[in-house]
C-alpha positions in Angstrom: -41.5 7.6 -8.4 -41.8 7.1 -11.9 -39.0 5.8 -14.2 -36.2 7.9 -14.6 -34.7 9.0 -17.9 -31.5 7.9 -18.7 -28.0 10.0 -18.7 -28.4 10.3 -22.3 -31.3 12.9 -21.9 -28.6 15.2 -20.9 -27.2 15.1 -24.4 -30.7 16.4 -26.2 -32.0 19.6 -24.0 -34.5 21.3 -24.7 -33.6 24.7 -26.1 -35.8 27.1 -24.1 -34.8 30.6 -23.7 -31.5 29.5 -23.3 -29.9 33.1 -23.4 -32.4 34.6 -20.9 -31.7 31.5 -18.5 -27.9 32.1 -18.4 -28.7 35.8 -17.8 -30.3 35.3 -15.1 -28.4 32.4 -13.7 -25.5 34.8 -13.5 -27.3 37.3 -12.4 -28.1 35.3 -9.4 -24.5 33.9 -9.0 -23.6 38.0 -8.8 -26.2 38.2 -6.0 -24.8 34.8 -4.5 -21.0 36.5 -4.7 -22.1 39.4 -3.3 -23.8 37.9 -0.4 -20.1 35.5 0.2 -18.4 38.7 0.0 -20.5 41.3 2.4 -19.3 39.2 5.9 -15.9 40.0 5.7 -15.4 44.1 5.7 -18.5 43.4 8.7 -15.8 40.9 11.1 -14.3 44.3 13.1 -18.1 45.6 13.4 -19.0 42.3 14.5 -16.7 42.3 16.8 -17.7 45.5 18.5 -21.2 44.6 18.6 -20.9 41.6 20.2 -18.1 42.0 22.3 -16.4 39.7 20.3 -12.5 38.5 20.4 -10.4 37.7 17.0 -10.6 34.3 17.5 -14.4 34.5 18.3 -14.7 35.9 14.8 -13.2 32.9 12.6 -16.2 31.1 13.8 -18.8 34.2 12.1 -16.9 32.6 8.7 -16.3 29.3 9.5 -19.7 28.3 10.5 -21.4 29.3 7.0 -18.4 27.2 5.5 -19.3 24.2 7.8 -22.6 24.2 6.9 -21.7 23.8 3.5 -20.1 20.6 4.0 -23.6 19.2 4.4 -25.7 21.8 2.4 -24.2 21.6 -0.8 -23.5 17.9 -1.0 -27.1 17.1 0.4 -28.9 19.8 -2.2 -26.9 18.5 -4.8 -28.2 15.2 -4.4 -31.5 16.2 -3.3 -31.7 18.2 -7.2 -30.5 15.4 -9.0 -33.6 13.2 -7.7 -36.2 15.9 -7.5 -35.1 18.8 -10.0 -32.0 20.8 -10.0 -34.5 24.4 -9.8 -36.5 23.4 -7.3 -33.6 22.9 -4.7 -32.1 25.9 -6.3 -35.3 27.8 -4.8 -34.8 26.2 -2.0 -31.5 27.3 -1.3 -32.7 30.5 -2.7 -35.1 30.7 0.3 -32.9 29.5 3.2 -30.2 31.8 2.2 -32.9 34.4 2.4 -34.1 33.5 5.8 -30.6 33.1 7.1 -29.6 36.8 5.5 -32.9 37.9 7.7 -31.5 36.4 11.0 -28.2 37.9 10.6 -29.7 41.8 10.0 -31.5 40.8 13.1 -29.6 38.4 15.5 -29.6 39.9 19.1 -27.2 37.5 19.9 -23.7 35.9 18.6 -25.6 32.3 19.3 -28.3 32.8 16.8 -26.1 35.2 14.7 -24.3 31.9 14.2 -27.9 30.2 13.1 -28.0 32.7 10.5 -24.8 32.6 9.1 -25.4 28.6 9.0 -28.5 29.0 7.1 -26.6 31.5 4.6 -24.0 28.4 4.0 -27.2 27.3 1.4 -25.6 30.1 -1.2 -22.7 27.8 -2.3 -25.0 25.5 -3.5 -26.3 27.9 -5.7 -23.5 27.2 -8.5 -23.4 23.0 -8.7 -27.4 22.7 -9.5 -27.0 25.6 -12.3 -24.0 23.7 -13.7 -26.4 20.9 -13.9 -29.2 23.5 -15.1 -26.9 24.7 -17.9 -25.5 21.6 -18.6 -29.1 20.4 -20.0 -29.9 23.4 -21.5 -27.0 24.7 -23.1 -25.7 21.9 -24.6 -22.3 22.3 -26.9 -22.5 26.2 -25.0 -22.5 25.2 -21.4 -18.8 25.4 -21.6 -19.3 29.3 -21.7 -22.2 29.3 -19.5 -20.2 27.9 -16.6 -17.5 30.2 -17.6 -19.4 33.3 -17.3 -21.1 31.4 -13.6 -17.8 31.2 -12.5 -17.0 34.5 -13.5 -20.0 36.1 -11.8 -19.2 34.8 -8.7 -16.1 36.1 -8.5 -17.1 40.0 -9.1 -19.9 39.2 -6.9 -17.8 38.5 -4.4 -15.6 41.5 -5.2 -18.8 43.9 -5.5 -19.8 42.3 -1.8 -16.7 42.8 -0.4 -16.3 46.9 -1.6 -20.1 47.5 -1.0 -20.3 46.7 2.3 -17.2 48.7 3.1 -19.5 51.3 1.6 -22.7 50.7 3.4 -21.1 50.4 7.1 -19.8 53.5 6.5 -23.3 55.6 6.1 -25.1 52.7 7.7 -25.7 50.8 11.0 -24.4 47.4 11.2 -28.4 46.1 10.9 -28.9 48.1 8.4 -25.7 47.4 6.3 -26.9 43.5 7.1 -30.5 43.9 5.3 -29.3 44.8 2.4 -28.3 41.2 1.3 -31.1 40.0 2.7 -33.8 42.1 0.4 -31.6 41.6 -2.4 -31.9 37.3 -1.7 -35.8 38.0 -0.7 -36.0 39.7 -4.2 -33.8 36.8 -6.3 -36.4 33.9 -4.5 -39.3 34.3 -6.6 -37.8 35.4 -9.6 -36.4 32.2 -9.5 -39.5 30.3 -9.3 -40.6 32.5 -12.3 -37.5 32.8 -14.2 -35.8 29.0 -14.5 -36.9 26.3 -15.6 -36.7 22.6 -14.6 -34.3 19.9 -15.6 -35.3 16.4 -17.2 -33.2 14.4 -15.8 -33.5 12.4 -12.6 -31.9 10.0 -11.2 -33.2 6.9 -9.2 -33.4 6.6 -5.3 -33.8 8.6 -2.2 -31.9 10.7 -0.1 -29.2 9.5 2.6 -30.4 11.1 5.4 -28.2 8.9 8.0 -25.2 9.7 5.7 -26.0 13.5 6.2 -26.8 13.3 9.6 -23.5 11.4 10.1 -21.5 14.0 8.4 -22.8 17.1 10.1 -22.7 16.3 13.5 -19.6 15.0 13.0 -18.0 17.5 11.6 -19.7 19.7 14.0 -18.3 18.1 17.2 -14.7 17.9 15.6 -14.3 21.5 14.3 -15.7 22.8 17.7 -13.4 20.9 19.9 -10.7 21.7 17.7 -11.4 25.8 18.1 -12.1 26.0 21.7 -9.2 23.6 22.3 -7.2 26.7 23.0 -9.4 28.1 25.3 -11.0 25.6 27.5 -7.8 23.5 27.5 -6.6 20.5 24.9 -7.3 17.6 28.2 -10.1 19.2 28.5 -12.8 16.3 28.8 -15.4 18.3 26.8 -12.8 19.4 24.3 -11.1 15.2 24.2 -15.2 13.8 23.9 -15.5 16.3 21.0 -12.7 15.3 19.1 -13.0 11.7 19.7 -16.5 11.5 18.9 -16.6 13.6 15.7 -13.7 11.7 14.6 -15.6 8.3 15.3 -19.1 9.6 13.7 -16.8 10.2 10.2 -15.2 6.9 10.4 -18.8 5.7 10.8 -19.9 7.7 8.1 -17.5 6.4 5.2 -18.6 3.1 6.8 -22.3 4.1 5.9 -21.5 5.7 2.4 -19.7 2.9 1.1 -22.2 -0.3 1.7 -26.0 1.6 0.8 -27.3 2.1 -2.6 -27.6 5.6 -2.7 -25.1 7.1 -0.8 -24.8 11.1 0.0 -21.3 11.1 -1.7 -20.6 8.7 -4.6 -17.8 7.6 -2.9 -17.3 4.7 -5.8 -17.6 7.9 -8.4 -14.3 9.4 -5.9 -12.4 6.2 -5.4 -12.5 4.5 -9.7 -13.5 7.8 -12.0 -10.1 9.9 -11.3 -11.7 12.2 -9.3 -10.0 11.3 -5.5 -6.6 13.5 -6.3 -8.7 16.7 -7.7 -10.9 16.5 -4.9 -8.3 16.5 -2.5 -6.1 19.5 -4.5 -9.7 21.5 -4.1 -9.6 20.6 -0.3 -6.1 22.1 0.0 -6.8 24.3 -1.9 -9.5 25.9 -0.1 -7.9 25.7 3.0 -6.0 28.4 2.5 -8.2 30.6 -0.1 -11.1 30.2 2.5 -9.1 29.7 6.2 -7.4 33.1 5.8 -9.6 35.4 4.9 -11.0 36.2 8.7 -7.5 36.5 9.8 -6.8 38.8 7.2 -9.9 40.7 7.0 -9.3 40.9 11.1 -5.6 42.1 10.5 -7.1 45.3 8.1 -9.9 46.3 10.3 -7.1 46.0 13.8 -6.8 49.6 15.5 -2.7 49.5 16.0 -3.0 52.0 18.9 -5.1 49.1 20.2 -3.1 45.7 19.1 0.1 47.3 18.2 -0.5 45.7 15.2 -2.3 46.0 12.3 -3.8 48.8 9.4 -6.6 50.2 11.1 -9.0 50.4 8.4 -13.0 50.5 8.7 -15.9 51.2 6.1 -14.9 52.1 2.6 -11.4 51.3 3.2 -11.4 48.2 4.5 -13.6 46.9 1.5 -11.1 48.6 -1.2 -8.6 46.6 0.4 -10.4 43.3 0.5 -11.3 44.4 -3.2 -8.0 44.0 -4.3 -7.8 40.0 -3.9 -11.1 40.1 -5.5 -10.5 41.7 -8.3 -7.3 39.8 -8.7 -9.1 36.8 -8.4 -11.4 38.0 -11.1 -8.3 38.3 -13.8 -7.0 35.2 -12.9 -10.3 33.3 -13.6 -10.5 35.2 -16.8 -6.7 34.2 -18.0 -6.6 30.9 -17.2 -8.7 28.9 -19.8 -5.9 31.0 -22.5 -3.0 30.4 -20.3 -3.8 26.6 -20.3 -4.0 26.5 -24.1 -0.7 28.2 -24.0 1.3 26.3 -21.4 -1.2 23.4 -20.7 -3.3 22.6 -17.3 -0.5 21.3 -15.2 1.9 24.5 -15.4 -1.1 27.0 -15.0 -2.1 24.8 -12.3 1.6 25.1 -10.4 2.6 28.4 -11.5 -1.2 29.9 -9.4 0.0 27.6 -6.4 3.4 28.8 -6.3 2.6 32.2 -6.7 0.4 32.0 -4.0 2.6 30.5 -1.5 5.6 33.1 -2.4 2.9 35.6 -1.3 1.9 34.3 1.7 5.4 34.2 2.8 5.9 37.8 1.8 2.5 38.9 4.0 4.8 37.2 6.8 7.5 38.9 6.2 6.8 42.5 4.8 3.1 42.9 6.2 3.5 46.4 7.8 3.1 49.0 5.1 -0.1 48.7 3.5 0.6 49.0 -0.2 3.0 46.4 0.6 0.8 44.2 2.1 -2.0 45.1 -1.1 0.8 43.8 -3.1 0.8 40.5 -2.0 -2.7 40.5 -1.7 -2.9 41.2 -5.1 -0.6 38.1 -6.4 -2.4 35.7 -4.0 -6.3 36.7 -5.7 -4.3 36.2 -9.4 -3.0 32.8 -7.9 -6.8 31.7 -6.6 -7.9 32.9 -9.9 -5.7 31.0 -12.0 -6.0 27.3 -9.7 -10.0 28.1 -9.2 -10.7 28.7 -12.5 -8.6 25.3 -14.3 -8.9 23.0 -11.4 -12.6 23.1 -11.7 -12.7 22.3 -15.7 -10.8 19.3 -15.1 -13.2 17.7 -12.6 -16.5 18.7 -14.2 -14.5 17.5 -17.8 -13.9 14.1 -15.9 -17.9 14.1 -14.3 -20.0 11.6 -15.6 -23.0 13.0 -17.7 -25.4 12.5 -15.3 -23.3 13.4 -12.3 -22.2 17.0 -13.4 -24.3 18.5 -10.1 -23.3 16.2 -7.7 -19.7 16.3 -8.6 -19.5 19.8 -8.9 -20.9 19.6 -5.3 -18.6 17.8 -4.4 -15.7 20.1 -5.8 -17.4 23.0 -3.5 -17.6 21.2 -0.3 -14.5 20.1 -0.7 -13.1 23.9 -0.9 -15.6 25.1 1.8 -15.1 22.5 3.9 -11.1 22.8 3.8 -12.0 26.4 4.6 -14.5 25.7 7.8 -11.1 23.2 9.0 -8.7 25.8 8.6 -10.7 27.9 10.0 -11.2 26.2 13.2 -7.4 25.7 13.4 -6.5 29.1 12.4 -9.2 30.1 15.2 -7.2 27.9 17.4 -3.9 29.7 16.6 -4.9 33.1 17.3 -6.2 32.1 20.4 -3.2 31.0 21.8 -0.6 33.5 20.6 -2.3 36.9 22.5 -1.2 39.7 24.3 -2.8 41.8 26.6 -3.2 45.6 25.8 -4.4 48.6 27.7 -7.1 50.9 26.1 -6.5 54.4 25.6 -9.6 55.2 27.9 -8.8 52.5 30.5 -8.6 49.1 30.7 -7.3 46.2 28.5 -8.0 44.2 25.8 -6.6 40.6 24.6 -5.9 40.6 21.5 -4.0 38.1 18.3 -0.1 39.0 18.5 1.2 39.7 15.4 2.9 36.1 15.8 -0.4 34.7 15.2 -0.8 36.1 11.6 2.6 35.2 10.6 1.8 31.3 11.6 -1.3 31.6 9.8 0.5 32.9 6.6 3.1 30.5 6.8 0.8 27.7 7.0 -1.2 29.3 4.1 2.4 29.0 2.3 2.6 25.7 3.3 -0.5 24.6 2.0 -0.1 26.5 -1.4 3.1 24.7 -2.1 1.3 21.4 -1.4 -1.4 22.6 -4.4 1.7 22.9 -6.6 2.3 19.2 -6.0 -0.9 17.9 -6.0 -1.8 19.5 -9.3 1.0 17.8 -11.3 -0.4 14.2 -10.3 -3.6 15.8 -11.3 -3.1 16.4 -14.6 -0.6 13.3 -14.9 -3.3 11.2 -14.0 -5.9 12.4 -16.3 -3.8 11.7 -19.4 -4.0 8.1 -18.3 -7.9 7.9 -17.8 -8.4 9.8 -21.7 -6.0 7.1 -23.0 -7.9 4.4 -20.8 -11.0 5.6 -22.6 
């Protein structure tokens, strides 16, 4: 491979199109929201379809978020050495063909395939941060701003439309529509975006990825069929064990080659270790509750005894609300931290978060009550996904904006595919048994389990609210450094 040019071609881009490339850009990070978004109303369908229990469904969103614990980072990199819009495309493509295999899947096994595939979308946002970053120049500020932006009410539209579609649709049906919309978004792509300069030297860490995924893989898997299959279990032990050993073997690996998967070096000395981690709590409990809750909504109570009952149209609208939520607290919170600074915008989303999630476990039988609380726990996200972002792409080295901001996104998604996995844990052990109205029974969550998983959300929120003021604390002492 030919020399590479230096970080300092970041700083002089080449002002093509720029305004039609943002459009677009956005317009594909709506498509990506909306595709993150159109799972969740679908979990109680899912659930029917494939005979499904609760628990069962944590894994429908928890394997997409796994994937991304390898995807994004390994894309990243992978752009960064061969050009950000050509791994965009393909990620463009494999979230395609995994949107395909869901509409299709005539099992829960290769559903699962699919929904791995679809884990590609989250990379969509870290290589056009680097896209933008090149091209925009002194406006990439806003151009990542209005990205950010447009994955949220993506994510919003996905989760009301395919309320809406399940209700007039079949469950395939409702399914395709993602699908031909990421079909559509591929080759417009290719067309549409053009390439970045920049490259930087070396190839990909193959071993580090492989370490990663198959780690992770045996770990979380153990740890959600613990439940079920028995903690001594030997598979369940083996799992647990080994995952755990491939990860330790995987920093190993990461930290002595010259081109690692994750700049672990870029972590550990450029202030980036306690962000990271705040995204990974952080995520935890914005991603790891969302099949719980979505699975609360959609719950028959003359089934479980338990839950709203909601299907179709009504089950998005109320998945909307945290959405939309979301939405105005990623649009408040650059002007809130001019006003009050990073650190208290930072705490005052965490703590309102957690003093929701203990309100869902306490007051979570009335609907409108329990909207309520969804509401303040979307303006919450908003306000700690909108600023905690800034700071680590602010912090990023020029030439390691993608890779970074890859980083920032596995770390939430992979937070979310652990919780997940524990959370899938927890609602397999707290069950009761019910009888159906037309005969037999069904084992279902008790409502024990959803109160656990909300208090642990809580939990978890309260830790963001510590985290973030060592975050901000410690990047007063890098600017001064500089």
């Amino acid at each position: 491979m030919s020399s590479i040019p230096s970080s300092a071609a970041a700083t002089t881009p080449v002002p093509v199109r720029i305004a039609s490339i943002v459009g677009f850009l956005v317009f594909t990070e709506l498509a990506s929201g909306i595709t993150q978004g159109w799972i969740a109303p679908l979990l109680p369908s899912f659930i029917e379809r494939y005979g499904l229990t609760s628990a069962d469904a944590n894994w429908i969103v928890a394997s997409a978020l796994l994937a991304t614990v390898v995807l994004v980072p390994l894309l990243s990199k992978l752009g960064d050495v061969y050009g950000h819009k050509r791994l965009l495309l393909v990620a463009a493509v494999l979230v395609a063909l995994g949107s395909v295999i869901v509409a299709v899947a005539p099992s829960f096994a290769l559903l699962l395939v699919g929904r791995v595939l679809q884990g590609a979308v989250t990379a969509f946002l870290p290589l056009e941060f680097a896209i933008v970053r090149e091209r925009a120049d002194d406006r990439a500020g806003r151009a990542i701003g209005l990205l950010v932006g447009s994955l949220t009410v993506g994510a919003s539209l996905g989760l009301l439309l395919a309320g809406v579609a399940r209700q007039y649709l079949s469950l395939p049906a409702t399914l395709w529509l993602p699908a031909i919309m990421m079909l559509i978004i591929a080759p417009m792509l290719a067309r549409l975006v053009p390439e970045t300069i920049v490259r930087k030297p070396g190839g990909v860490d193959w071993p580090g990825a492989a370490l990663l995924g198959i780690g992770l893989l045996l770990f979380l898997a153990a740890v959600g069929n613990g439940t079920r299959l028995g903690w001594l279990n030997p598979w369940i032990v083996g799992g647990m064990l080994g995952g755990a050993v491939l990860l330790v073997a995987w920093v190993y690996v990461e930290s002595r080659i010259e081109h690692p998967l994750v700049p672990l070096e870029v972590i550990r000395r450029g202030g980036q270790g306690l962000p990271l981690l705040t995204a990974f709590v952080f995520g935890a409990h914005l991603f790891g509750v969302s099949a719980p809750t979505a699975v609360f909504l959609g719950t028959r109570p003359g089934v479980a005894g338990l839950g709203m009952g909601l299907a179709g149209t009504a089950l998005g609208g109320a998945l909307l609300v945290l959405g939309v939520a979301m939405f105005v607290g990623t649009t408040i919170a650059a002007r809130l931290a001019d006003l009050i600074g990073e650190t208290a915008t930072l705490v005052a989303g965490a703590l309102l978060s957690a003093v929701c999630y203990l309100a869902a476990a306490a007051f979570h039988h009335d609907l409108a009550v329990f909207l309520i609380w969804q509401a303040g726990l979307g303006l919450g996200g908003g306000l700690v996904g909108a600023t905690l972002p800034t700071i680590i792409v602010t912090r990023a080295p020029a030439d390691s904006v993608g890779i970074v901001s890859g980083l920032y996104n596995t770390a939430r998604t992979a937070a979310g595919s652990v919780a997940g996995a524990m959370f899938a844990a927890v609602m397999s052990a707290l069950v009761l048994t019910r009888h159906r109205p037309g005969g037999g029974t069904t084992t279902v969550s008790a409502e024990s389990a959803y109160v656990v998983v909300w208090l642990i959300c809580a939990g978890l929120a309260l830790l963001v609210a510590i985290l973030a003021i060592g975050v901000t604390r410690r990047g007063h002492r890098i600017v001064e450094q500089a």
